[in-house]
PyMOL Python script that loads the backbone (N, CA, C, O; Angstrom):
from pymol import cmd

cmd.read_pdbstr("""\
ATOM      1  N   UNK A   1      26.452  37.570 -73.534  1.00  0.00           N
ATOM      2  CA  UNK A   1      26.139  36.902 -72.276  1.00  0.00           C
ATOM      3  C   UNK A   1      24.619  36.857 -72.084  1.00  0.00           C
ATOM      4  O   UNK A   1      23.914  37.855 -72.228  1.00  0.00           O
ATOM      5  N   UNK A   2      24.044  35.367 -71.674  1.00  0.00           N
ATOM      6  CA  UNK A   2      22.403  35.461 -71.563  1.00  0.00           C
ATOM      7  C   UNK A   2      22.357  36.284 -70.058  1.00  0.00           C
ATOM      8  O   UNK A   2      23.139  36.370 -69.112  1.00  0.00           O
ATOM      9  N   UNK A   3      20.967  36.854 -70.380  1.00  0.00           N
ATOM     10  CA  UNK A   3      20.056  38.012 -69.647  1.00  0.00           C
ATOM     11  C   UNK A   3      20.046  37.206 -68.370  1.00  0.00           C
ATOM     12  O   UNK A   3      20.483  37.705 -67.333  1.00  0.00           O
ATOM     13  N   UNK A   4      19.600  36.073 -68.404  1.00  0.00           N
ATOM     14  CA  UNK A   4      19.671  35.624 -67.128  1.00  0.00           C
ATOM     15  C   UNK A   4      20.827  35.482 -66.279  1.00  0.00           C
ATOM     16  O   UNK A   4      20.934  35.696 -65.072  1.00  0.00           O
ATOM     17  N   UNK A   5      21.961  34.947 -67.410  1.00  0.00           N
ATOM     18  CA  UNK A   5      23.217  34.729 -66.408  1.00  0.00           C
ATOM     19  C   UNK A   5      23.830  35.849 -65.892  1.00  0.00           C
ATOM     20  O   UNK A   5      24.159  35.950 -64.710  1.00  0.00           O
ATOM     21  N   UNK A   6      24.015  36.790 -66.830  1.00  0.00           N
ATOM     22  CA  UNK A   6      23.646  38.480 -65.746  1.00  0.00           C
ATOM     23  C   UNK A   6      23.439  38.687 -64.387  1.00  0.00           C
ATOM     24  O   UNK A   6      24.089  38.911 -63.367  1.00  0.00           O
ATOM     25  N   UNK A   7      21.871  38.473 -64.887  1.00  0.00           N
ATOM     26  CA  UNK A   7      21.143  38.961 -63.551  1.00  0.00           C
ATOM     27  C   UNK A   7      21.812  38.025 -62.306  1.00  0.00           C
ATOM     28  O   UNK A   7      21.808  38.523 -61.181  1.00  0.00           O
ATOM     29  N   UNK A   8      22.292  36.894 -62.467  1.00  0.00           N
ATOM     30  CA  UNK A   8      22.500  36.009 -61.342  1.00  0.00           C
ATOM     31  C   UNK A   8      24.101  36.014 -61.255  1.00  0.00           C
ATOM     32  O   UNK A   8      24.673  35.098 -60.664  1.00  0.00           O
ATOM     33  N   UNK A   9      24.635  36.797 -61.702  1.00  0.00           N
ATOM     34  CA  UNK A   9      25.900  37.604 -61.173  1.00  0.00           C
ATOM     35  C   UNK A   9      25.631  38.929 -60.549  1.00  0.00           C
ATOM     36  O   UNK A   9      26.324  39.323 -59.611  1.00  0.00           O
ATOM     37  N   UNK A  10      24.361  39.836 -61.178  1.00  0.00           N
ATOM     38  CA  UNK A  10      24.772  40.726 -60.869  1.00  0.00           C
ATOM     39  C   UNK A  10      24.238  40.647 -58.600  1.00  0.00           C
ATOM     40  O   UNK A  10      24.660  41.301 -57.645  1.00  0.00           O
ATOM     41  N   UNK A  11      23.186  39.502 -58.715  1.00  0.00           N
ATOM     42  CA  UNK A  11      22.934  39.138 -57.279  1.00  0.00           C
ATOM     43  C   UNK A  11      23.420  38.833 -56.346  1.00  0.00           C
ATOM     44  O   UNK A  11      23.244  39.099 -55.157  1.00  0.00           O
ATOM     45  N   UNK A  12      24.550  37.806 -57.278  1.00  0.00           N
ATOM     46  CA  UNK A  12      25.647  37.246 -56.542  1.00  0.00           C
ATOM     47  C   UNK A  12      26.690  38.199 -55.966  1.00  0.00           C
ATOM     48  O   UNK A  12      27.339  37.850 -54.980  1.00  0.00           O
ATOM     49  N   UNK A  13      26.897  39.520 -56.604  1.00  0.00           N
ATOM     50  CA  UNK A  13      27.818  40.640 -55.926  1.00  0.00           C
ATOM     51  C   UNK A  13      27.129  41.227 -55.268  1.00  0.00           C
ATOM     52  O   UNK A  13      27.641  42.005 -54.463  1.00  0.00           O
ATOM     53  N   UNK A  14      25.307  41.062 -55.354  1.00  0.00           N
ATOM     54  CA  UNK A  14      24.981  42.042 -54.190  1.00  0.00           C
ATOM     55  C   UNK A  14      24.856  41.157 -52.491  1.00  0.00           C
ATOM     56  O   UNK A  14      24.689  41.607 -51.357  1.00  0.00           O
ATOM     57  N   UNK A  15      25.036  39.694 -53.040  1.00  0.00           N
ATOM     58  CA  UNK A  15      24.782  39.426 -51.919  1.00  0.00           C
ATOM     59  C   UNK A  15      26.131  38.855 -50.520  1.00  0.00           C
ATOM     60  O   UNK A  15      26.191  38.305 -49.420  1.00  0.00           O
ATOM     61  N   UNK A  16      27.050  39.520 -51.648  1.00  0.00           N
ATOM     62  CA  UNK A  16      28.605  39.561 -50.366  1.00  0.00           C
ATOM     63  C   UNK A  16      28.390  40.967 -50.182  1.00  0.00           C
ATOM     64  O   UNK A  16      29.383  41.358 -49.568  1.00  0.00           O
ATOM     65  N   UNK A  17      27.817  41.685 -50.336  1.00  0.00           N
ATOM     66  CA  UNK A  17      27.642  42.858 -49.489  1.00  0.00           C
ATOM     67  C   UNK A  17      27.058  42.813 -48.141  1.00  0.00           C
ATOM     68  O   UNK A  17      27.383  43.519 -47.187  1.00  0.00           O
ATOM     69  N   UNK A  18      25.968  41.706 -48.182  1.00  0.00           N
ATOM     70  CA  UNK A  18      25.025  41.913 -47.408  1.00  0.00           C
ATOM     71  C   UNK A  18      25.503  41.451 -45.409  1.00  0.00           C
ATOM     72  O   UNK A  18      26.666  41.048 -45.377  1.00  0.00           O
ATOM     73  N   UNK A  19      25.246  41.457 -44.854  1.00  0.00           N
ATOM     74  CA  UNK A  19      25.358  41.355 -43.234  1.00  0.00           C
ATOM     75  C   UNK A  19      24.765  39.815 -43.187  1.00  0.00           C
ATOM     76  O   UNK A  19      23.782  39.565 -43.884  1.00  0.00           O
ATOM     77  N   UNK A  20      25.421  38.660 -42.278  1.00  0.00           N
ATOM     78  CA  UNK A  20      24.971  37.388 -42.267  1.00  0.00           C
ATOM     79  C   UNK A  20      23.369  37.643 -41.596  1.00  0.00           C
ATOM     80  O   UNK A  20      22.747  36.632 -41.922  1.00  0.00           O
ATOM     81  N   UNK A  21      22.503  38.496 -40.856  1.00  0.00           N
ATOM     82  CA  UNK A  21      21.411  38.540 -40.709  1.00  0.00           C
ATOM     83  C   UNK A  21      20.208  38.649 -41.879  1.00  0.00           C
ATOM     84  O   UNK A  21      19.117  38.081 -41.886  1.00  0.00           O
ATOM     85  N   UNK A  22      20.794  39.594 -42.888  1.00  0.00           N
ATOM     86  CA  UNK A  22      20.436  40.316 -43.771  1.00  0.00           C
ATOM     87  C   UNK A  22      20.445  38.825 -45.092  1.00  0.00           C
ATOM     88  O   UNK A  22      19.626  38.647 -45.994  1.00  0.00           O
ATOM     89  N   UNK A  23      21.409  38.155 -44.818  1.00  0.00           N
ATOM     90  CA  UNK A  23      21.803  36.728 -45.532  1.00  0.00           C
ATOM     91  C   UNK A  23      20.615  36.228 -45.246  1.00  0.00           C
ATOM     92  O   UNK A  23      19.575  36.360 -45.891  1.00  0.00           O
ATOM     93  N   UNK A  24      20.810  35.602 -44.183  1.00  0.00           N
ATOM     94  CA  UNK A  24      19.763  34.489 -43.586  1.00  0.00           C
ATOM     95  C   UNK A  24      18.193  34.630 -43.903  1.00  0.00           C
ATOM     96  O   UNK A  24      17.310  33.778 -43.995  1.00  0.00           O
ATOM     97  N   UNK A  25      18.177  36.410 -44.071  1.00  0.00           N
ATOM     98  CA  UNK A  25      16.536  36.663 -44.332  1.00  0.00           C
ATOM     99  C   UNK A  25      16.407  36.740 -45.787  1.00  0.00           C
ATOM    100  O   UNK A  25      15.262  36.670 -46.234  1.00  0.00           O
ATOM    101  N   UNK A  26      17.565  36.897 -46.758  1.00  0.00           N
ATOM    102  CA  UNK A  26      17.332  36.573 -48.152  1.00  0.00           C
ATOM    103  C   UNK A  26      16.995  35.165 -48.769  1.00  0.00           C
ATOM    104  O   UNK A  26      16.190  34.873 -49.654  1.00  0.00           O
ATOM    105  N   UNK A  27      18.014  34.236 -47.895  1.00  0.00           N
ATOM    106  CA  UNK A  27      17.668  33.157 -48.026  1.00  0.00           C
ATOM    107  C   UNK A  27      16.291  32.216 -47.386  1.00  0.00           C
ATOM    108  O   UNK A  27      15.837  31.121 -47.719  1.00  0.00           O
ATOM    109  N   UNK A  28      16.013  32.901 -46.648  1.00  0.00           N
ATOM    110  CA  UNK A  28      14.336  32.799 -45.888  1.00  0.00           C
ATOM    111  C   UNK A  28      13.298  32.907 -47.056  1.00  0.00           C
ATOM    112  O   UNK A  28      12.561  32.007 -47.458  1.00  0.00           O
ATOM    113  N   UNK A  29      13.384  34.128 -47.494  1.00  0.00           N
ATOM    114  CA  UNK A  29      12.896  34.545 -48.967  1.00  0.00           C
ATOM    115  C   UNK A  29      12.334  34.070 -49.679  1.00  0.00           C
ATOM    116  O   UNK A  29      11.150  34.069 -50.018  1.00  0.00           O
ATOM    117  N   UNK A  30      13.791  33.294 -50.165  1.00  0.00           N
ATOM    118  CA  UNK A  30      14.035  32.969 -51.318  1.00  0.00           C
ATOM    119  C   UNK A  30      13.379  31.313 -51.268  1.00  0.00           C
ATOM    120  O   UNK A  30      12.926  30.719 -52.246  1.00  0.00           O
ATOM    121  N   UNK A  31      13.459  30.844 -50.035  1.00  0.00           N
ATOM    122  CA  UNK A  31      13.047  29.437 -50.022  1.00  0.00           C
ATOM    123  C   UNK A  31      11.228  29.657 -50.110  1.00  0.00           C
ATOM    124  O   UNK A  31      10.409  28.932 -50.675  1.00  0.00           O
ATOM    125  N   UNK A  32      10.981  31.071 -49.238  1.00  0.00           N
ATOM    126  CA  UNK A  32       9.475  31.140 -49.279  1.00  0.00           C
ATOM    127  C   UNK A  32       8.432  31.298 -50.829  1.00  0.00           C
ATOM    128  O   UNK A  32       7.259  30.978 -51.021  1.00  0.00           O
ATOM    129  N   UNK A  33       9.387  31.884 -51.682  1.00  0.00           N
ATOM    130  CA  UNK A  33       9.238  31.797 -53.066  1.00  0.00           C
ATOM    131  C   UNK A  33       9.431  30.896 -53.537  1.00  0.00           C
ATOM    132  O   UNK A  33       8.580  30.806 -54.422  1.00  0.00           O
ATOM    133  N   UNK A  34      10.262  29.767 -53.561  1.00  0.00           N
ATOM    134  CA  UNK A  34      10.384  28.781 -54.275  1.00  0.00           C
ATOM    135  C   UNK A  34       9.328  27.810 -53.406  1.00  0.00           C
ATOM    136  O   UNK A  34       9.372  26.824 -54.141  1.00  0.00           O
ATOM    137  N   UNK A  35       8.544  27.491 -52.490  1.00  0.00           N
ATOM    138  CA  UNK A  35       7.547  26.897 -51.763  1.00  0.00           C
ATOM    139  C   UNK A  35       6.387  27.644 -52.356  1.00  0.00           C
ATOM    140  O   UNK A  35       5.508  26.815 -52.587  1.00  0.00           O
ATOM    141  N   UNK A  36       6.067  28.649 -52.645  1.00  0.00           N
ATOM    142  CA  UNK A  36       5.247  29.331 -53.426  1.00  0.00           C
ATOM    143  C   UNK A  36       5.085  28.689 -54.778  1.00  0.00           C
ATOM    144  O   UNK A  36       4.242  27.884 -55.175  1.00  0.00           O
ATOM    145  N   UNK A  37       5.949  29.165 -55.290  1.00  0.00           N
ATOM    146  CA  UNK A  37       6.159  28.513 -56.626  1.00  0.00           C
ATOM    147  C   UNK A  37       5.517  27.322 -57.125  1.00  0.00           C
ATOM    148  O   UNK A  37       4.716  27.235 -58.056  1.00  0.00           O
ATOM    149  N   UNK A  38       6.137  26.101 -56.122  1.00  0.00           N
ATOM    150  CA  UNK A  38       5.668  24.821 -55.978  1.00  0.00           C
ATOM    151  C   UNK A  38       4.409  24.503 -55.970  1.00  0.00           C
ATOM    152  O   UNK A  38       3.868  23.712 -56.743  1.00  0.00           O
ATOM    153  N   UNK A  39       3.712  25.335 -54.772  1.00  0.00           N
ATOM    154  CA  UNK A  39       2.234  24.974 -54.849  1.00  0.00           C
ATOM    155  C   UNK A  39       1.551  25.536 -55.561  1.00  0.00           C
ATOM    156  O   UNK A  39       0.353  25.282 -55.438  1.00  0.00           O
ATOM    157  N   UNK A  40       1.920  26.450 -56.523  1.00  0.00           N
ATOM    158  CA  UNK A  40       1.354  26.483 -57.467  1.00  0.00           C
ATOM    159  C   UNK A  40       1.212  25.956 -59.116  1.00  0.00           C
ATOM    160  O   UNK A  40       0.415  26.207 -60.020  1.00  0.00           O
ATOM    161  N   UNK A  41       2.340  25.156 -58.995  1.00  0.00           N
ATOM    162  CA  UNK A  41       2.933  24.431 -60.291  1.00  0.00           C
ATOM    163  C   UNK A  41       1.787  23.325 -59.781  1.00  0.00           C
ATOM    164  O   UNK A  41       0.943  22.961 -60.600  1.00  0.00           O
ATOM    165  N   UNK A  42       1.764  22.760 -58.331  1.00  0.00           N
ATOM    166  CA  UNK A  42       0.814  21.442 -58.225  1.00  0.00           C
ATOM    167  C   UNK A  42      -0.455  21.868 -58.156  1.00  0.00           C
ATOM    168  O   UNK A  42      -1.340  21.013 -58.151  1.00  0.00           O
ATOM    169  N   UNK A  43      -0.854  23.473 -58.077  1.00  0.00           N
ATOM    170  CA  UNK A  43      -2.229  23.808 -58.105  1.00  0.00           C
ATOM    171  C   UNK A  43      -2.785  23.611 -59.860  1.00  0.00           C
ATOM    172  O   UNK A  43      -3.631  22.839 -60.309  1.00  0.00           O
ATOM    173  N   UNK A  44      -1.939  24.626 -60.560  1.00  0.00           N
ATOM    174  CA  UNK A  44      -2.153  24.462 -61.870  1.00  0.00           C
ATOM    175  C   UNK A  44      -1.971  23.250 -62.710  1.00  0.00           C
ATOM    176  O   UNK A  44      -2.463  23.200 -63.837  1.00  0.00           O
ATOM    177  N   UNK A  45      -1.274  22.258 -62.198  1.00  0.00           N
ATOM    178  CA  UNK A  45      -1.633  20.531 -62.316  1.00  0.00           C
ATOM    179  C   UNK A  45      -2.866  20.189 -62.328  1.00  0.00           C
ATOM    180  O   UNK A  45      -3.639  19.846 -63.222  1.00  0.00           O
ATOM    181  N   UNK A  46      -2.968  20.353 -60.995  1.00  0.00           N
ATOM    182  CA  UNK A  46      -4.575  19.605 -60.713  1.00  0.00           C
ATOM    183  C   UNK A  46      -5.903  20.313 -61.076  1.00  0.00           C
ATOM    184  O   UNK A  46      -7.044  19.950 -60.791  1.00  0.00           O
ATOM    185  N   UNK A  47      -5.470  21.490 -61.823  1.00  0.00           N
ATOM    186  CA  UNK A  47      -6.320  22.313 -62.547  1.00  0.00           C
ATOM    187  C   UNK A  47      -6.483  21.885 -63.922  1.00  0.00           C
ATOM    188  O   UNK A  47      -7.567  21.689 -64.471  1.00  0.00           O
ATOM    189  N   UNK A  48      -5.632  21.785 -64.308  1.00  0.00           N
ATOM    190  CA  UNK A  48      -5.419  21.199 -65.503  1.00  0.00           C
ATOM    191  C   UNK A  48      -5.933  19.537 -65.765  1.00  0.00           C
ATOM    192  O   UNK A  48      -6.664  19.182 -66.690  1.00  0.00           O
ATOM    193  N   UNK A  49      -5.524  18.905 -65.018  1.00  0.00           N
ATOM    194  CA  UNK A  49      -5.958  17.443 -65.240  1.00  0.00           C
ATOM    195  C   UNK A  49      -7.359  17.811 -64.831  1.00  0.00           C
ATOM    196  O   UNK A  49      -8.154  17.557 -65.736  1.00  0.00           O
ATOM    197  N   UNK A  50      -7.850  18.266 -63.885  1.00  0.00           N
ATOM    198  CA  UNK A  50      -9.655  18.162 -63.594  1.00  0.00           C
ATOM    199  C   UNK A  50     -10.453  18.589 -64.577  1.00  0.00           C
ATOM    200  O   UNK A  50     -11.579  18.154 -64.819  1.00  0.00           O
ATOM    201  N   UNK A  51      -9.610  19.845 -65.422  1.00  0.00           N
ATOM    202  CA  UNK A  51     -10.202  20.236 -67.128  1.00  0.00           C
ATOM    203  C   UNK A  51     -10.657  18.772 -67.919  1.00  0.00           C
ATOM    204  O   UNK A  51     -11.715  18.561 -68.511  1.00  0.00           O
ATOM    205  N   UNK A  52      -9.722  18.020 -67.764  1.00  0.00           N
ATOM    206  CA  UNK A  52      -9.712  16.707 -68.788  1.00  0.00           C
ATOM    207  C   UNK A  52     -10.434  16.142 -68.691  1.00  0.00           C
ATOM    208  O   UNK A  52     -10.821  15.554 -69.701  1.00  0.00           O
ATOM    209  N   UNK A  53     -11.065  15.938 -67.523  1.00  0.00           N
ATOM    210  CA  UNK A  53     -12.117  14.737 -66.489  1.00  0.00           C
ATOM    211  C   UNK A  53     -13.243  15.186 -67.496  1.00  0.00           C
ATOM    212  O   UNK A  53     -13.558  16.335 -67.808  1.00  0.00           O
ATOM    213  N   UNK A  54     -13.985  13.497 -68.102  1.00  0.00           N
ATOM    214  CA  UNK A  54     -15.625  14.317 -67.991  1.00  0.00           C
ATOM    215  C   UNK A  54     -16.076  15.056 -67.288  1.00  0.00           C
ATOM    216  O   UNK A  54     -15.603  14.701 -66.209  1.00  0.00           O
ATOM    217  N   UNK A  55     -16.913  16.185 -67.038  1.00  0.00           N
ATOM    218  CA  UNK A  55     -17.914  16.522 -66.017  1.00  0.00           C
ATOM    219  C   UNK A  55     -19.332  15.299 -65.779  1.00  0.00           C
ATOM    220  O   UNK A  55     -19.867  14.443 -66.482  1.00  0.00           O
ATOM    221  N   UNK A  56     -19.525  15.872 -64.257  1.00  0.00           N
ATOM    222  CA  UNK A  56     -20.318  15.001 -63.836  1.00  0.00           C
ATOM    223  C   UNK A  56     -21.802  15.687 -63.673  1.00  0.00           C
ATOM    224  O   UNK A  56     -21.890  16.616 -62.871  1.00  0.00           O
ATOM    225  N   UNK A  57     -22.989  15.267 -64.406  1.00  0.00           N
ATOM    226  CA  UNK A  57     -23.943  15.719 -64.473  1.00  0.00           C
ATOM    227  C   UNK A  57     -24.823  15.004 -63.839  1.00  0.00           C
ATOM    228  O   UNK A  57     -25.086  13.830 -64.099  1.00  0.00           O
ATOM    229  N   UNK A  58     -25.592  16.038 -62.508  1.00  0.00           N
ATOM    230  CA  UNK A  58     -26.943  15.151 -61.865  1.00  0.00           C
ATOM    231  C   UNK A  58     -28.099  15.867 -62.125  1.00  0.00           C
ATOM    232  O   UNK A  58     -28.145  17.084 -62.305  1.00  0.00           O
ATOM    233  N   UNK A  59     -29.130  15.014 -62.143  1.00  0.00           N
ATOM    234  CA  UNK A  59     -30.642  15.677 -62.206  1.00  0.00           C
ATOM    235  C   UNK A  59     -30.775  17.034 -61.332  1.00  0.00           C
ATOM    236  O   UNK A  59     -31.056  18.134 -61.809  1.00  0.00           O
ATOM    237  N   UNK A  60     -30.588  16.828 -60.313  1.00  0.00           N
ATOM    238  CA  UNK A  60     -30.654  17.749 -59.457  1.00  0.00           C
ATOM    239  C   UNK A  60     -29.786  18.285 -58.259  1.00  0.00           C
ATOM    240  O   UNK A  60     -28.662  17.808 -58.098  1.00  0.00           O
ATOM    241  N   UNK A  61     -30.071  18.865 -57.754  1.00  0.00           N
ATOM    242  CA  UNK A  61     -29.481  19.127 -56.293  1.00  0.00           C
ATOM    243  C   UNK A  61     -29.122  18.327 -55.318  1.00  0.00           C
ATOM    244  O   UNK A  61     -28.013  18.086 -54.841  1.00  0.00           O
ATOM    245  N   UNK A  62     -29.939  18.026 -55.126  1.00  0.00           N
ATOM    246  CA  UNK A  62     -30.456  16.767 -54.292  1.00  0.00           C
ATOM    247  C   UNK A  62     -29.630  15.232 -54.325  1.00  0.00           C
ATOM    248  O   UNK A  62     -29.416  14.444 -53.404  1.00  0.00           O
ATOM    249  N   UNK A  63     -29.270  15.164 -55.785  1.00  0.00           N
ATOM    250  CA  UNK A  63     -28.790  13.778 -56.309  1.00  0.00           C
ATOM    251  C   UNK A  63     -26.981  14.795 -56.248  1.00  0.00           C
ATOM    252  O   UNK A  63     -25.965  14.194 -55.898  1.00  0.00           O
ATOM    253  N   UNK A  64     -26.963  15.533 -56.444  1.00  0.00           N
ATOM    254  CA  UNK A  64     -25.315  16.027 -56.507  1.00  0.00           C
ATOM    255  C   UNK A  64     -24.913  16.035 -54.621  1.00  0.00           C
ATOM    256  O   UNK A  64     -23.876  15.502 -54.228  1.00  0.00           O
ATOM    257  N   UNK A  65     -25.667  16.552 -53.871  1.00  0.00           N
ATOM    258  CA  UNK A  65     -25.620  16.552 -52.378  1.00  0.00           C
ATOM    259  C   UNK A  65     -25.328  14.624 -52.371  1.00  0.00           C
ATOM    260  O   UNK A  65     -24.207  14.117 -52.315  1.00  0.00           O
ATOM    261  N   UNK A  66     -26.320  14.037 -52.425  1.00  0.00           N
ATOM    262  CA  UNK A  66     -26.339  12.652 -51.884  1.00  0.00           C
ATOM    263  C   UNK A  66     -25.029  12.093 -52.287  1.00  0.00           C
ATOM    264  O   UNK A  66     -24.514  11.290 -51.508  1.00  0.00           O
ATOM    265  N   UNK A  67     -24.491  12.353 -53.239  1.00  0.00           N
ATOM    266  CA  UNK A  67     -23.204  11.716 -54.182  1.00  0.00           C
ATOM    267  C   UNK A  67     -22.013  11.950 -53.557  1.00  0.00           C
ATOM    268  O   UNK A  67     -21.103  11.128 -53.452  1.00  0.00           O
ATOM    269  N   UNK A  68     -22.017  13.373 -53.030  1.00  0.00           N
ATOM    270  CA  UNK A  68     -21.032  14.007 -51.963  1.00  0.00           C
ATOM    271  C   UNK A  68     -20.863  12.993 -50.705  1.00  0.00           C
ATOM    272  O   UNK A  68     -19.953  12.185 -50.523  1.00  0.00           O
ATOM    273  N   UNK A  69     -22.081  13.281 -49.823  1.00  0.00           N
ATOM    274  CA  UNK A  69     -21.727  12.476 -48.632  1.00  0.00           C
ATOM    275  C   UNK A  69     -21.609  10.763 -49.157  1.00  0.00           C
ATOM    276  O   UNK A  69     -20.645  10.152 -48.698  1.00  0.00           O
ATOM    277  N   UNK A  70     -22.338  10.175 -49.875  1.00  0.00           N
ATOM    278  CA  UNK A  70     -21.973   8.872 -50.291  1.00  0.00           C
ATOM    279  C   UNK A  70     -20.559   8.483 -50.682  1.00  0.00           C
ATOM    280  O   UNK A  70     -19.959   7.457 -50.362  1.00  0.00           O
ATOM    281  N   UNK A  71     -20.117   9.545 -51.474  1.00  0.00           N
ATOM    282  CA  UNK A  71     -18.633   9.415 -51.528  1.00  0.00           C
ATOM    283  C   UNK A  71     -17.402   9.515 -50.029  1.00  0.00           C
ATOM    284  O   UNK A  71     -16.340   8.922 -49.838  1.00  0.00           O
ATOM    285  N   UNK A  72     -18.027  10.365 -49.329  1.00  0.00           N
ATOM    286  CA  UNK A  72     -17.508  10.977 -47.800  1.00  0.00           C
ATOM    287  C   UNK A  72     -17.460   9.333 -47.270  1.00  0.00           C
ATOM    288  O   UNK A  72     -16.372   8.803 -47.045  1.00  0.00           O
ATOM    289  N   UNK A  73     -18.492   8.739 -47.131  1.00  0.00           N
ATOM    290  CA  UNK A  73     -18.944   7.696 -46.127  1.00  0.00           C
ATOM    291  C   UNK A  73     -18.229   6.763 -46.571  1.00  0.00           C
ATOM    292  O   UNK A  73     -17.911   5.997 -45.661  1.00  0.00           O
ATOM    293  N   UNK A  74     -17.795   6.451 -47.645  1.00  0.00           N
ATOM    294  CA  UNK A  74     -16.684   5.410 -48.062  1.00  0.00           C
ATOM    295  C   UNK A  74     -14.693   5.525 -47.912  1.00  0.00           C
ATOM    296  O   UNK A  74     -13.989   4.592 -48.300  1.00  0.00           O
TER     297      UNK A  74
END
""", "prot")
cmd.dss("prot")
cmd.show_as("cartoon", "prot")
cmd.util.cbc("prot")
cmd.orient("prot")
């Protein structure tokens, strides 16, 4: 039997034990982890694709500031 399908029996008997309050806050949980999860699958996305991007090189300070708000203002 796989390791995983195990474990998700052996949860499934712990969780007819549990009190419908005790329910409701597992399943609270469990959704707050899987929303976790998520934003981090789309964090490490957009981490990943911005790796790919050329970098953007300015003379100076000055010219990287101006590029910012010029971009803002559009």
């Amino acid at each position: 039997m796989n390791t995983a399908i195990r474990e998700i029996e052996d949860i499934r008997g712990m969780l007819t034990l549990l009190s419908e309050p005790a329910l409701q806050e597992t399943r609270d949980f469990v959704q707050f982890l899987l929303e976790k999860q998520k934003k981090r699958k789309a964090f490490v996305d957009r981490v990943l694709k911005a790796e790919k991007e050329t970098p953007i090189r300015y003379r100076s300070v000055d010219d990287a500031v101006k590029a910012i708000f010029d971009e803002a203002d559009n």
